[in-house]
N, C-alpha and C positions, 0 to 999 in steps of 0.2 A: 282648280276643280279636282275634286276626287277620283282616282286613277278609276275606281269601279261606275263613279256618276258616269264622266267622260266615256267609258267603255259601252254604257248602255246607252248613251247618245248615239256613238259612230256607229253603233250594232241597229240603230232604229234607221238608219242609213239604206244596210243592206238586205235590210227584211222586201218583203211584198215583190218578188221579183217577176210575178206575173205582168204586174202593171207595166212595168219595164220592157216587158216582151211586147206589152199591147202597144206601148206609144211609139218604139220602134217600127215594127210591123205596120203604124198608120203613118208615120213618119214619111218609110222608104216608099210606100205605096201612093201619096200624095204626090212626091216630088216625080214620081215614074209620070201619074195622070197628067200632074203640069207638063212635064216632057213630049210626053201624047197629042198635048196642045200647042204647045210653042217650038215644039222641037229643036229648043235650046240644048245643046252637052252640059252644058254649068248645072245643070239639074241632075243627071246622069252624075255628074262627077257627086255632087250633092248625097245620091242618093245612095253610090258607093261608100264615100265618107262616113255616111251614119251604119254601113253593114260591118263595114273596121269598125268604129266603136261601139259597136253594139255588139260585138266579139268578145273586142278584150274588155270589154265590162262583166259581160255573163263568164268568162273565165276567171275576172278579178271576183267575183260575187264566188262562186265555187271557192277558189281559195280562201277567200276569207270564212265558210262555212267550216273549211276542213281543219282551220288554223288553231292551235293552242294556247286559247285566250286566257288561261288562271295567271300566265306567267309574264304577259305581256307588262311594260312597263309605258309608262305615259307618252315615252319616244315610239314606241313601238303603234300605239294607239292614235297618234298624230300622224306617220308613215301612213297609215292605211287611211287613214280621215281625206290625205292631200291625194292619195291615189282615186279616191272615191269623186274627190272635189274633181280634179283635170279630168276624170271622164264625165260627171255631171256638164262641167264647164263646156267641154266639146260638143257636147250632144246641142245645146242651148246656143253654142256661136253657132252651129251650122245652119241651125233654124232661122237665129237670128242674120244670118248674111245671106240665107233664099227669100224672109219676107224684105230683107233690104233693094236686094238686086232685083225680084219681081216690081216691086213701088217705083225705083229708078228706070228700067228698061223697057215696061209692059204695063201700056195703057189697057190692060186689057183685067176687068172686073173678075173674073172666075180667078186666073192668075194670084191674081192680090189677094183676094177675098182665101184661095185653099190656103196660101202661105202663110197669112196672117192666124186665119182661124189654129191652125194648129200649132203656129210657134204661141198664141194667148192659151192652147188648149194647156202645152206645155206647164205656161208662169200660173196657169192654175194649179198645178200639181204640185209646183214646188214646192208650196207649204207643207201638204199633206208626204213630202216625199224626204225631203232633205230641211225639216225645222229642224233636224239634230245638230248639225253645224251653217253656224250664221254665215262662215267664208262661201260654204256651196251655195245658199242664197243668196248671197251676195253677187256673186260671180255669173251665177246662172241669169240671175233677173240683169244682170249689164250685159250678157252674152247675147240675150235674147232682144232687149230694147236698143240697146245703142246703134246695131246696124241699120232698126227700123228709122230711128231718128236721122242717121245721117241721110237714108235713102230719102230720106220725106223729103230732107234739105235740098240737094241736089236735084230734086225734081222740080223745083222752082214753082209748086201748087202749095201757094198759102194754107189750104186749107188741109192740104195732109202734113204741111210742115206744123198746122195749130194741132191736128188729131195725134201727130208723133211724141209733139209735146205735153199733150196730156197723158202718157204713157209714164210718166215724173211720179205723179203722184201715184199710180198704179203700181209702179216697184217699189214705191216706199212702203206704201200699204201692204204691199205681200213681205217686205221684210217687220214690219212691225208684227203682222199676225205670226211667221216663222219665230216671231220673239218671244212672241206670248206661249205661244205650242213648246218650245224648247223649256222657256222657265220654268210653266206647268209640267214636262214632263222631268224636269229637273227636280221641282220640289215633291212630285209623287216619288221618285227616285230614292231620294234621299228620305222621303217617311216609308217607303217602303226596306230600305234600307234598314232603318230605325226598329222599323218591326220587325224584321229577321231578328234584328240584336233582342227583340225583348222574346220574337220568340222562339227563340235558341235559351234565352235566360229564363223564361217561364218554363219550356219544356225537361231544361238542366235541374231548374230547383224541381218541377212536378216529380220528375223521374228518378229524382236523391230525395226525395222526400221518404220519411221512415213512417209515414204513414198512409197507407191508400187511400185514393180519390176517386170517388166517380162522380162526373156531370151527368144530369139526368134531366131532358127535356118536358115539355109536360105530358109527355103520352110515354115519360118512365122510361125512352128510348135513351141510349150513350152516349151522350156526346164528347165527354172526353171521361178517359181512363188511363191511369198515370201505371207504370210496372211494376210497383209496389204491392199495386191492390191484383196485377195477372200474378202477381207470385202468392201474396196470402190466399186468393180465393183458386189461385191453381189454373188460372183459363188461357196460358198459351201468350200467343202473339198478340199484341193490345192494338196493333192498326185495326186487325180483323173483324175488331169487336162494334166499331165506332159505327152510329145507329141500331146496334144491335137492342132486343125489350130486352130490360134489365131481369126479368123473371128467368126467359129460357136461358140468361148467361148461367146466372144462377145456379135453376138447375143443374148445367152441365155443370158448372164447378163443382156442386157437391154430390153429383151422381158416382162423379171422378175419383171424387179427394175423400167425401168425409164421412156422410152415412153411408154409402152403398146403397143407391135407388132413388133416394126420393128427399127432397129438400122436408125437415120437420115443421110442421104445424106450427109451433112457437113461431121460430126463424121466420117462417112467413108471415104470420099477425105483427109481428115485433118491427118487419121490414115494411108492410102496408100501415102500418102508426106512425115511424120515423115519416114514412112520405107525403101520407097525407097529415102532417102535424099536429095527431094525437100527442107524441112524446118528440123530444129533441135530441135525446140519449136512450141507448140499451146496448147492455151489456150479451150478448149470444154466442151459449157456445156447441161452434158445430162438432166436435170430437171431443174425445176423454183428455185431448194433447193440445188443442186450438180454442181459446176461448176470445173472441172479438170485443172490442167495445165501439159502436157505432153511433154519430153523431150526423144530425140532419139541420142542414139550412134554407130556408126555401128563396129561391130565386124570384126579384120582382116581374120577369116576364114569364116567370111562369115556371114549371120543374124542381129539380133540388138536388141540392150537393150535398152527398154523403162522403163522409171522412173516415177512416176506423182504421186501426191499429189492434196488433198482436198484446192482448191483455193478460197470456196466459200464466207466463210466471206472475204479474203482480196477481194476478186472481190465484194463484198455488200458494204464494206469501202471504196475502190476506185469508185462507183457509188456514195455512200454519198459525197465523197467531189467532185466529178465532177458534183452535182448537188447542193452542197453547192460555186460551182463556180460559174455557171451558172446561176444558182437561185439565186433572195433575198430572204434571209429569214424572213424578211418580210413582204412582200406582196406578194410573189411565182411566182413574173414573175420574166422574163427574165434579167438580169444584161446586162451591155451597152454593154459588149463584144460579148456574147451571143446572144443578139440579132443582133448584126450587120452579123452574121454567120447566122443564121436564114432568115434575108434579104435578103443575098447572096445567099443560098440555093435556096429561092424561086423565085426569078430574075434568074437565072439557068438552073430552070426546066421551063422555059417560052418557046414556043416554037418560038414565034415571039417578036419582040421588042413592046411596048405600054405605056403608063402615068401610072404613078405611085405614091404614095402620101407617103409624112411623116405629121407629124405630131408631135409637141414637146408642152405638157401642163406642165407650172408651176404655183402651187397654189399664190395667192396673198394672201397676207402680213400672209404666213402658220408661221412664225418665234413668232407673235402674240400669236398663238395658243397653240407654246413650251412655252414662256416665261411666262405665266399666269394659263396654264394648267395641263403643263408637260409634259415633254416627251413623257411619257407612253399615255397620250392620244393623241398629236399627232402621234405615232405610230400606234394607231389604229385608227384614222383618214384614215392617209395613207393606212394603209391595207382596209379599206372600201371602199375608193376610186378604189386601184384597183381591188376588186370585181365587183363593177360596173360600171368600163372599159370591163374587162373579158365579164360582163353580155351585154355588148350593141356590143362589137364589136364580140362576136363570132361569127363566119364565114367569116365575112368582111375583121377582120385587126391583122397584130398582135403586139401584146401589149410589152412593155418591162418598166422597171424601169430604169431611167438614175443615178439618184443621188440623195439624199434627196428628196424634192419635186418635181422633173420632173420626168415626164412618155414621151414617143414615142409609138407610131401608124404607123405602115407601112400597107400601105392600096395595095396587089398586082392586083390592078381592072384592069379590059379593058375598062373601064366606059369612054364615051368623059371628055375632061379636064374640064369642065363645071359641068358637071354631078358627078365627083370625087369631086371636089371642095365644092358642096353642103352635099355631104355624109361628109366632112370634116364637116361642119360650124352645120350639123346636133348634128353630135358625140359632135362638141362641147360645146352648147345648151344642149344636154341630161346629159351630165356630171358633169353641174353646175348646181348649187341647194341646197340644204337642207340636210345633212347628222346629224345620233344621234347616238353620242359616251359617252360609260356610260349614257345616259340620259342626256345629254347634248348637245343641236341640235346645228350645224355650220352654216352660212350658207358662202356657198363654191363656188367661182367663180376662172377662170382660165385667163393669160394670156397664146395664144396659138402663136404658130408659125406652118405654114405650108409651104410645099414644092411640087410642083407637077414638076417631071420630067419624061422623057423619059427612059424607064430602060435600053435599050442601052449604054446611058451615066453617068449611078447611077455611082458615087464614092464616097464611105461612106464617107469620111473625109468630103467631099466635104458638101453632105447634110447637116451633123452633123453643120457644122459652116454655110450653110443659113439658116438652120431651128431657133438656136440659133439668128439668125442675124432678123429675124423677134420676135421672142418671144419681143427680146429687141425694136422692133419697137413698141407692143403691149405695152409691159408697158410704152414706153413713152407716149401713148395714153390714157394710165390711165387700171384701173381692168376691167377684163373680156371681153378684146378685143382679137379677132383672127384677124393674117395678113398672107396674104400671101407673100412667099416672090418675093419681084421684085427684077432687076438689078443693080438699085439706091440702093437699101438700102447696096450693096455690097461696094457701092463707097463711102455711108457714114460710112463707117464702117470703110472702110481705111482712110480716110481724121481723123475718129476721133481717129483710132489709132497713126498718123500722130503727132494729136493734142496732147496726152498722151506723145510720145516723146517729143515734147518739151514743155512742162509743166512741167515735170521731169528736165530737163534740166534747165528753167528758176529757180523754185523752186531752185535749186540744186546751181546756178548761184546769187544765190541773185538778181533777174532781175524783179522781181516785183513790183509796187509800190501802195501806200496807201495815198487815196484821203482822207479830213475829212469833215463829214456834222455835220455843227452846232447844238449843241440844245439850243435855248431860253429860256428866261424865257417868261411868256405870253405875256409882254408889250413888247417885244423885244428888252428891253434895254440891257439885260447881256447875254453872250454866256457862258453857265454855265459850259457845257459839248461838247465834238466835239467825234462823232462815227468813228470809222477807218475801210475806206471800202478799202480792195483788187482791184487790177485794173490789167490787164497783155494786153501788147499790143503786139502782133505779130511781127516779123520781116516781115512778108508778107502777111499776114491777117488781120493786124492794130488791133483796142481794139477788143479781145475777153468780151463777156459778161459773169459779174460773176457768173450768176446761168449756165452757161456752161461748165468755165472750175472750177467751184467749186464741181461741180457735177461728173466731170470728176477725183477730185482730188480722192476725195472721191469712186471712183470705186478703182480706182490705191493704195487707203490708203495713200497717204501722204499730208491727211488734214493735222496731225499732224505738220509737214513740216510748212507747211504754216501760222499755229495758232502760231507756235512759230516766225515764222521772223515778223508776226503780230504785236504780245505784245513786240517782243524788237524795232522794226521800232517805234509803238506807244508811248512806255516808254520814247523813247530816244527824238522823235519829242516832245512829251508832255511838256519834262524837259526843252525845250525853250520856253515853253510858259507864260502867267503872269497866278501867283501862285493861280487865282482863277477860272480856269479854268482846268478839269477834260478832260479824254480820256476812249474810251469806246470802249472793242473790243470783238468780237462774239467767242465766245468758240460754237464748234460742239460734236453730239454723240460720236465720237468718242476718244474727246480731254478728254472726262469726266469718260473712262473707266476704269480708273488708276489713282493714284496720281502724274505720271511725270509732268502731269502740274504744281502743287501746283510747283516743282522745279523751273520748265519754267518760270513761275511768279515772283518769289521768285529773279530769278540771273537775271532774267529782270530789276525789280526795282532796285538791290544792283548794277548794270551795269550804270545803268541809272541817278540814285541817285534821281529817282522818290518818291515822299509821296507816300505810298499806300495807302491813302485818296482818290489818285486824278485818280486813276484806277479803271475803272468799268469794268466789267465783265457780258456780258449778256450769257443767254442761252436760249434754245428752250424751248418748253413744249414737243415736243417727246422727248427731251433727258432726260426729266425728266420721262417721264412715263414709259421707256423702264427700267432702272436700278436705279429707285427711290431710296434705302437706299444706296444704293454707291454714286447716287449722290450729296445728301442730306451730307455726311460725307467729299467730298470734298469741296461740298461750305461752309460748317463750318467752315472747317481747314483756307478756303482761308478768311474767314471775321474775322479768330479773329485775321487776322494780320490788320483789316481796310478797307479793299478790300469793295467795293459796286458790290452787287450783282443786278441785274435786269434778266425781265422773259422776252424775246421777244418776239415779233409777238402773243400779249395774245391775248389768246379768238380766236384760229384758232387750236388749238388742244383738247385734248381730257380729257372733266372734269377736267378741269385747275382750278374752282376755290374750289374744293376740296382738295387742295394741298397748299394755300396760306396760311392758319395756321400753317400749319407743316416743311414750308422750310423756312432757310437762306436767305430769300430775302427781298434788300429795296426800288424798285423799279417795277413797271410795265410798258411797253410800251406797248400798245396798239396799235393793227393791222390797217394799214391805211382804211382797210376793213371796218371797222369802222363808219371812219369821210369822207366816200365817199357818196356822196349827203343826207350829214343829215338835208341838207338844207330844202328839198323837200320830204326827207322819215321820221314820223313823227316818227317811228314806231324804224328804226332805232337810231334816236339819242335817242328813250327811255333807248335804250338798253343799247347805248354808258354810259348814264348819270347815270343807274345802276351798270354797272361794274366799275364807277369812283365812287359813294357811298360806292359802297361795300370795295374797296381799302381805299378810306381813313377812312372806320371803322376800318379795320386793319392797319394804322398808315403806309401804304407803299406811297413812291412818283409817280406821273403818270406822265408818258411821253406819248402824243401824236403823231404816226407816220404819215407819208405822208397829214399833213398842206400844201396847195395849194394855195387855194384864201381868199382873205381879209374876204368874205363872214363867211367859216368856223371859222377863226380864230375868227370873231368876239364871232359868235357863242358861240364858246370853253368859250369865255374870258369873255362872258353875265352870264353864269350858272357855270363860277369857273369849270369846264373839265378838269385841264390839269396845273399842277406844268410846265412842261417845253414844247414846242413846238418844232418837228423837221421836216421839209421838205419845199418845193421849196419857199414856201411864204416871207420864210427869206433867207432861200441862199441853192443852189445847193452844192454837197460836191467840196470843196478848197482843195488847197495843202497846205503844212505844213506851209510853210512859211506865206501863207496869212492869218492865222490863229490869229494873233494876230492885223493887221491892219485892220481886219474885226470887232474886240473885242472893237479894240478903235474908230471906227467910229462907232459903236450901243452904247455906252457910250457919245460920244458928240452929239449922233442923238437926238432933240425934242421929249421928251416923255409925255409931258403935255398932249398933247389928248386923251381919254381913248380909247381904242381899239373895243368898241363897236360903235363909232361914225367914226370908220373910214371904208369907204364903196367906 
C-alpha cells in the first residue's frame, strides 16, 4: 500500500476523539453501577483498568496529533497503527472478560444485560472507528467475543452457550463491513490522490499558460482565473477574485491600469457579444501600449470561458506592414492603391455630386538625374519633391505616389470648373523650380496631365488612363507643359494604339521597306555612300511618317526588330551594288545596350557576303551620352572587323565634341540645322566652318546633311565644308534598284565646271 494511502488509513484511526471519551466515560460508569449491585472488586479493578487505558490512549492520540507526519516512513506508520491497535485491543479485552465473568458468576439479569449491552455497544463502533486497520478489527471483535463465549460455555446454560455462538457470524459481519469501509475509503484515497496530481497539473499548465483564462459561470461570476490574465488585466491576487461578477473585476482593472476611470463603451459591447455569443473573437484595445484579442466558448451547463492574450506587438506589426502597403517608403505618401481608396472615401462622404480634379506630374528627363548622380540622390530628389507637394496642397488636395517619378493630386473642391482648373495650373507652377539635394541644386520641371470630372461619374480606371492620356499629350509638347485632358486625345490614343498593332504585325511580317539617299562626293560625280531609310506604308493610312511610327516602335521596344530587318535588307541590297559604293544604316539607344548587335551585324554581312568596309553604321550623340563606356566597347568590337563608324545629327546633342577624341569614330554628319541659310546667317556658317576645322584636325570624314540648293552646295564646295554631300540637291532617297543607274549617270554626267560657278 501507498506510504500516503496507508498514512490516511492510520490518521482515520485517531480522528473523532470525542467518541472515545464518551465510550469511556460509559464504560467506567457501567462497571461502577454493576459494582453498586454486586459489590464484586473484579469490577472496580475493571473499572480502574479502563481509566489506565483510557489515559494512555488520550496521551497516545495527542502525540500522534503533534507528530511530523510528511516524513514518516511506512515503518514509522505501522509503529503507531500497532500502538493504536494494543490500546484498541485493551479496551475490547476488558469489556470482553466483564461480559465473560458477569455470564459465568451472576445469575443475575441487569448484571448481564449492562455488560453485554455495552461491550455489543462497543463491536458496533468498531466499524465506524477503526475500518482503517483490519488487525484493530480483528482484535477488537476476538477481544470482545471470545470471553463472552467461553463465559456462555462454562456456565453449562445451553441456551447462552447457542446465544454466545451466534456472536460467529456477528464478528464476521463487522469484519466484512470494516472491509468494505476501508476499501472504499482506500479507493476514494487514491482518486482523491489522483486529483491532487491532476490538480496540481491543471493549476501548473493554467498558471504557465501565456494566455489568460477566465471561467465565468452563468450569472458572469469567476469561477476560475489563471495569473496570467491578474497580470494582463492588472487585478492582484487571483484567489480573491474567485466568485467575484466579472464586470466590477473589470472595472477595477481598468480603473487601475488603463483608461483612468471608466471601462470604454466598446470593451464593454465587445465583452457583452463574446458572452452572450453574438461573436466568438474580438480584438480590444484598452491603451495606446495594451491591445487584447479575446476568444469566447460557451460552456454546456451554462457560463463561458474566455481566453485572451497580449496582441500588442502583433497588432504594431500588422499596422507596420499595412502602412508599409500603403505608404511609400520613400516619400510617405500614399501608394497608387491606397490612394485610389482614399479617393473613394472622399467622393463618398460628398453629400451632393460636383467637379472634381486629378492631376498626374511626371518629372522630365528625372532618368538623367539617376544615371549621372545616382540613385541615392534621385531618391532624395523625389522625397523633396514630395515635401513640397505635401507643403502647397495641404488642405486642398490629396497627394499620392504613382510610381517612380509620378505623383497624383486629387483635388475634392466644389470650385466651378474654371476655378478648379486654375488651382490646378497654379500647383503646377509652384512645384517646378529649383530644388538642392546634397548641395546640388536641380532645376525641376513637370510634364503634367489633368482631369476635371463630375464625381458622380469618377471611375478610377477610367481617370487613371485620361490623366495618363494627357501627361503623354504634354510631353509630346515638349518639358513643363500641363494639358488638360479633352475627348480627342481619347481617340488618339486608340488610333495610336491601333497603330502599335500593326506595326507589330508589319515588323513581324517582314512588310516594311527601305528607301536609300545618296551621299556625293562635293563635285557630285561619285555616289560614295547611300543611307537606308525605313519606310511603312499603311494598308489604309498609306505612308506613315518615320519619326511616328519609329517613335512608336521604340515605345513598344521593338526598335530592335526593326534595326535588324535594317542591316540585313541593307547588306543584302548593298551586295548588288558596284563595289565602290558603301550603305549606311542608323543603329538606335536602344540597339547599343548590349552586344546582340555586334551578332546582328556580324550574320548580316556573312548572309550577305557583304565587305564590312562597305557598312557604316551611324549613331546618335544621346546614345552616346546616356551609356558612354558600353557604348564606346561596342563600337570598338564592331571597327576592328572594318565596320565605319559615323556620329549623327552632330552638334544637336549634348557636349558632343568632348567625346570625339575618346570614341571609335570616322566620320561626322552634320546636322542639316547647320547648313539651313548659311547663306544669309554669317554667324551660322562660322559655326558650321568650326566644327568642320575641328574634325578634320582630328583626321575624321564630314558628311553634310540636308544640301538643298545649288546656292549652299556652292558654299560647302568654296571653303572645302564637306568630304561627301547628302540631300535633295542631288537626289531624294531611291529604291534599291535605282541605286546603281543613278551611280552611273553622276559618272558620265560633265564634271568639268567647278561647283562654285554653278548658280
Amino acid at each position: 500500500m501507498p506510504a500516503d494511502v496507508y498514512l490516511s488509513l492510520v490518521t482515520s484511526l485517531f480522528g473523532n476523539r470525542q467518541t472515545l471519551f464518551t465510550g469511556m466515560l460509559v464504560h467506567i460508569l457501567t462497571y461502577l453501577v454493576v459494582y453498586h449491585k454486586t459489590e464484586d472488586p473484579v469490577f472496580i479493578m475493571l473499572a480502574v483498568a479502563f481509566v489506565v487505558v483510557f489515559a494512555n490512549r488520550i496521551f497516545l492520540f495527542a502525540r500522534f496529533s503533534r507528530a511530523q507526519k510528511s516524513a514518516w516512513t511506512v515503518q514509522d506508520i505501522r509503529h503507531w497503527e500497532m500502538r493504536y491497535v494494543l490500546g484498541g485491543a485493551a479496551t475490547a479485552a476488558i469489556l470482553g472478560i466483564g461480559c465473560g465473568y458477569s455470564i459465568l458468576q451472576f445469575e443475575d439479569t441487569f448484571v448481564e444485560l449492562a455488560c453485554v449491552a455495552v461491550t455489543m455497544a462497543s463491536m458496533v463502533s468498531v466499524v465506524g472507528r477503526n475500518y482503517g486497520s483490519r488487525l484493530a478489527v480483528n482484535l477488537q471483535s476476538l477481544a470482545c467475543c471470545v470471553p463472552i463465549i467461553v463465559g456462555a460455555a462454562f456456565s453449562q446454560d445451553p441456551y447462552k452457550v447457542l446465544l454466545s455462538i451466534m456472536l460467529i457470524p456477528f464478528v464476521l459481519t463487522t469484519q466484512a463491513m470494516a472491509k468494505g469501509v476501508r476499501e472504499f475509503l482506500y479507493e476514494n484515497v487514491i482518486a482523491s490522490r489522483e486529483m491532487k496530481k491532476l490538480v496540481v497539473s491543471f493549476d501548473t499548465a493554467l498558471n504557465n499558460m501565456t494566455h489568460g483564462l477566465l471561467m465565468l459561470d452563468p450569472q458572469n461570476r469567476i469561477e476560475v482565473i489563471n495569473r496570467k490574465a491578474c497580470e494582463l488585466l492588472n487585478l492582484g491576487d487571483q484567489a480573491r477574485l474567485k466568485n467575484c461578477d466579472l464586470d466590477v473585476v473589470l472595472r477595477y482593472g481598468v480603473r487601475h491600469t488603463f483608461v483612468d476611470g471608466s471601462m470604454p463603451n466598446l470593451i464593454q459591447r465587445q465583452l457583452a457579444q463574446l458572452m452572450d455569443g453574438t461573436t466568438s473573437r474580438a480584438i480590444m484595445q484598452f491603451s495606446e501600449d495594451l491591445v487584447m484579442e479575446f476568444s469566447a466558448s460557451r460552456r454546456p451547463e451554462g457560463g463561458v470561458v474566455l481566453i485572451f492574450e497580449d496582441v500588442s506587438a502583433r497588432v504594431r506589426a500588422d499596422r507596420r506592414i499595412l502602412h508599409m502597403a500603403r505608404f511609400d517608403s520613400l516619400t510617405g505618401l500614399p501608394q497608387r492603391g491606397y490612394f485610389a481608396e482614399l479617393v473613394l472615401e472622399q467622393v463618398a462622404a460628398r453629400s451632393k455630386s460636383g467637379v472634381v480634379g486629378f492631376m498626374v506630374l511626371d518629372i522630365d528627363e528625372f532618368k538623367h538625374v539617376n544615371d549621372m548622380k545616382g540613385h541615392v540622390t534621385g531618391d532624395r530628389l523625389l522625397a523633396a519633391i514630395a515635401n513640397r507637394l505635401l507643403t502647397l496642397a495641404a488642405g486642398s488636395a490629396t497627394v499620392g505616389h504613382l510610381a517612380g517619378d509620378q505623383f497624383a493630386l486629387f483635388f475634392p473642391n466644389d470650385d466651378r470648373r474654371e476655378d478648379l482648373e486654375q488651382k490646378m495650373r497654379d500647383m503646377h507652377a509652384a512645384i517646378t523650380g529649383c530644388y538642392e539635394v546634397d548641395g546640388t541644386p536641380f532645376s525641376v520641371t513637370f510634364c503634367a496631365g489633368a482631369v476635371l470630372i463630375e464625381s458622380s461619374e469618377l471611375r478610377m480606371e477610367e481617370w487613371q488612363i485620361k490623366a495618363d492620356l494627357a501627361v503623354f499629350e504634354s510631353k509630346s509638347r515638349g518639358k513643363g507643359n500641363l494639358t488638360v485632358f479633352a475627348q480627342e486625345m481619347d481617340a488618339r490614343y486608340i488610333e495610336r494604339q491601333r497603330l502599335k498593332t500593326d506595326l507589330k504585325a508589319a515588323v513581324d511580317a517582314g512588310a516594311l521597306e527601305v528607301v536609300y539617299q545618296p551621299m556625293f562626293v562635293l563635285d557630285g560625280s561619285r555616289i560614295a555612300c547611300c543611307e537606308a531609310l525605313s519606310r511603312w506604308t499603311h494598308p489604309e493610312k498609306g505612308a506613315i511618317p518615320p519619326n511616328i511610327f519609329i517613335q512608336i516602335a521604340e515605345e513598344m521596344g521593338i526598335v530592335a526588330d526593326i534595326t535588324r530587318f535594317m542591316i540585313r535588307s541593307a547588306c543584302r541590297d548593298c551586295a548588288t551594288w558596284p563595289d565602290t559604293i558603301g550603305v549606311s544604316v542608323n543603329l538606335s539607344v536602344m540597339d547599343l545596350r548590349n552586344d546582340d548587335i555586334v551578332k546582328t551585324v556580324l550574320d548580316a554581312l556573312a548572309d550577305s557576303g557583304l565587305a564590312p568596309t562597305r557598312l557604316h553604321l551611324e549613331v546618335t550623340e544621346s546614345s552616346l551620352i546616356e551609356e558612354l563606356s558600353a557604348v564606346r566597347a561596342i563600337l570598338e568590337k564592331l571597327r576592328t572587323y572594318g565596320i565605319t563608324i559615323a556620329i549623327d545629327d552632330f552638334g544637336t546633342g549634348f557636349s558632343s565634341l568632348s567625346y570625339l577624341d575618346s570614341l571609335p569614330v570616322d566620320h561626322v554628319k552634320i546636322d542639316r540645322s547647320f547648313v539651313r541659310d548659311i547663306g544669309e546667317d554669317a554667324k551660322r556658317f562660322k559655326l558650321l566652318r568650326g566644327i568642320v576645322n575641328l574634325s578634320r584636325q582630328l583626321d575624321l570624314g564630314i558628311v553634310v546633311e540636308g544640301v538643298e540648293t545649288r546656292e549652299q552646295l556652292a558654299l560647302l564646295a568654296k571653303y572645302n565644308c564637306a568630304d561627301l554631300i547628302q540631300g535633295y540637291v542631288f537626289s531624294m532617297p531611291i529604291a534599291s534598284n535605282a541605286v546603281a543607274d543613278l551611280a552611273e549617270q553622276a559618272e558620265k554626267k560633265q564634271t568639268s565646271v567647278h561647283p562654285a560657278h554653278v548658280a
